[in-house]
N, C-alpha and C positions, 0 to 999 in steps of 0.2 A: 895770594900775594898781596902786599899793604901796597895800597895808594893814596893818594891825597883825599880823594874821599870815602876813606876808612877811617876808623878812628885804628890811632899806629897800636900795636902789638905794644908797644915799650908803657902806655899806657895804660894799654888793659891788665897785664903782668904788674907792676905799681899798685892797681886797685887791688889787685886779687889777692897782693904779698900783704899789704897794709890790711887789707880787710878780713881775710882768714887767720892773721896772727893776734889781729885785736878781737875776733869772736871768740878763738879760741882760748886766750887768755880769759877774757870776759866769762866765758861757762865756763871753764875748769875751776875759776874763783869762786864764783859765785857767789859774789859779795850780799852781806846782807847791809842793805841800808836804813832799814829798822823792823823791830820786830814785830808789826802789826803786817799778818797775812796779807791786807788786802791793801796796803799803804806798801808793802814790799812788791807786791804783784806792779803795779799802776807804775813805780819809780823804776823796777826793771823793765817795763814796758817802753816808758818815756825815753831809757837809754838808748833803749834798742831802736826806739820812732826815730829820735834821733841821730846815732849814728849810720845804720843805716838808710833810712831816705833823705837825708837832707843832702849826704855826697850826692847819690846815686841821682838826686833831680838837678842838684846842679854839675855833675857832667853832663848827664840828660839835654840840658840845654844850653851848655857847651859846646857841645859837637853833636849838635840837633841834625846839622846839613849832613854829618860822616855814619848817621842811621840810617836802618830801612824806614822804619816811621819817623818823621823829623815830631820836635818838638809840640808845636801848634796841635799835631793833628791826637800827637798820642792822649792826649787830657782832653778832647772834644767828647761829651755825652753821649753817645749814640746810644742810651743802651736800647736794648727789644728782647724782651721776655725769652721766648718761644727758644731761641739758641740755650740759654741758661740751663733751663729748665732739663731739655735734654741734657746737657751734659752731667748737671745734678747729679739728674736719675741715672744716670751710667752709673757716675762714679760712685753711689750710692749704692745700687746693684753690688760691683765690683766689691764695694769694701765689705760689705753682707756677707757677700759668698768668701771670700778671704777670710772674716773672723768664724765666719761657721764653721770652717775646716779645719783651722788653725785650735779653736778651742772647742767644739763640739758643740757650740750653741750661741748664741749673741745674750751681751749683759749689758751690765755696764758696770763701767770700773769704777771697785768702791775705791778708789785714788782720788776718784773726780772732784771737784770745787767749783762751784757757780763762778768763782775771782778769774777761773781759767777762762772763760769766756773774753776776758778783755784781754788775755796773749794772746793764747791757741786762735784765738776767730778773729775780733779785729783789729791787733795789732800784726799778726802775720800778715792779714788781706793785702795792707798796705805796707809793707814794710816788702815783704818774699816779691810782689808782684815789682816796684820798684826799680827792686835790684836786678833782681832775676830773668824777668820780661821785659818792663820796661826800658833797661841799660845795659845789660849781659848782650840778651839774647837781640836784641835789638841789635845790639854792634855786629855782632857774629854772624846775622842773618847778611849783612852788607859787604862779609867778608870769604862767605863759604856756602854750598850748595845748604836746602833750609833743613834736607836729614844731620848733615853735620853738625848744623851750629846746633841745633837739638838735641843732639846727643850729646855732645860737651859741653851745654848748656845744661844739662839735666846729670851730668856726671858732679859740674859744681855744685848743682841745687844737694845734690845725694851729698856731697861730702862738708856743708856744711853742719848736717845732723852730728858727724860723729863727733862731736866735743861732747855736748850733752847728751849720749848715750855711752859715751865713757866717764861722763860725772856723774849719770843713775847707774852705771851698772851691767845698761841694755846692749852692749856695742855686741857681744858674742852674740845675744838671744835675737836680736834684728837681725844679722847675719844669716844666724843659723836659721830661724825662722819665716827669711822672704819679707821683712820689713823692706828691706832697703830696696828690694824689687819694687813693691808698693808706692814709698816717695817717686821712686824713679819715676814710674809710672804715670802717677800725679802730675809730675811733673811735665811728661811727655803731651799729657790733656789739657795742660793747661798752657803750655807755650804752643802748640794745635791753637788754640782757643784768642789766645792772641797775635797768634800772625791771621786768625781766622776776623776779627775785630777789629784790627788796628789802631786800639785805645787802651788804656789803662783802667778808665771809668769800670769796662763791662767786667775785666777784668778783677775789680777789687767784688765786686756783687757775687761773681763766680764763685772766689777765692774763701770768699767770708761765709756764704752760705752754703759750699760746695766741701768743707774741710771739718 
């Protein structure tokens, strides 16, 4: 039930409408803004820095007091190795045994680009943790027991993929194949990780070197 120190329902529904219909349009476009690979990579990255964390910090510290972690505390450095590192190696583990079953062996994808480095790794770190930790799961933690908000926390995180797996192609083959359990997943590890933290910092460290 909303109270005044929550952030209201009518809010959060506003971010989610505005936010899901501009990603969505955003990858089903997928505009090109010039055709140098790696000058295209950097300027959809920038979009994406921008549109996504600049709302999501300044709701963030908007309604710093109607979060489980208020403002101040979530950007404080704490990081310390030793948590990281385990969860790495989980999810690391995890995603091994996932693609060995799935393909009968571990490769690597002749898809791959070095340019992917600066979406895939640390433009997501900071961008997914933001929205997603940071100000999602953040609100929802001050509004619902912590398996709930995590679970419709991590139902968002999953259904912002399918734009760009129905502009490659992949939306049946994730499906059918246990991708989307995966994200889920991830996702479940890593919102664990930041209500385990209560910062953002350890969280981008995880996120970048953990994905």
């Amino acid at each position: 039930m909303h109270t005044k120190n929550t952030v209201s329902n009518k809010v959060l529904v506003i971010y989610l409408i505005i936010f899901y219909v501009w990603w969505t349009v955003e990858e089903l476009a997928y505009w090109n803004y010039t055709s140098n690979t790696l000058a295209q990579v950097i300027i959809s990255s920038l979009v994406k820095l921008a549109t996504w964390s600049i709302p999501a910090f300044i709701l963030i510290k908007k309604y710093s007091h109607q979060l489980k972690i208020e403002y101040p505390q979530l950007f404080k450095n704490r990081f310390r190795l030793w948590p990281y590192l385990l969860g790495i190696l989980i999810m690391f583990i995890y995603l091994m045994i996932l693609l060995y079953f799935e393909n009968g062996g571990i490769k690597i994808n002749p898809q791959f680009r070095p340019s992917d480095f600066i979406d895939k790794f640390l433009i997501v770190g900071i961008t997914e943790e933001l929205v997603f930790r940071g100000w999602l799961l953040n609100a929802l933690l001050k509004k619902m027991p912590t398996w709930v908000a995590l679970i419709i926390n991590n139902l968002l995180f999953l259904c912002i993929h399918f734009p760009i797996w129905y502009q490659t192609h992949t939306l049946v083959a994730n499906s059918t194949s246990g991708g989307f359990i995966t994200v889920f997943v991830l996702g479940i590890i890593f919102g664990l990780l930041f209500i385990k933290s209560k910062n953002i910092w350890d969280q981008l460290y995880t996120t970048c070197y953990g994905t």
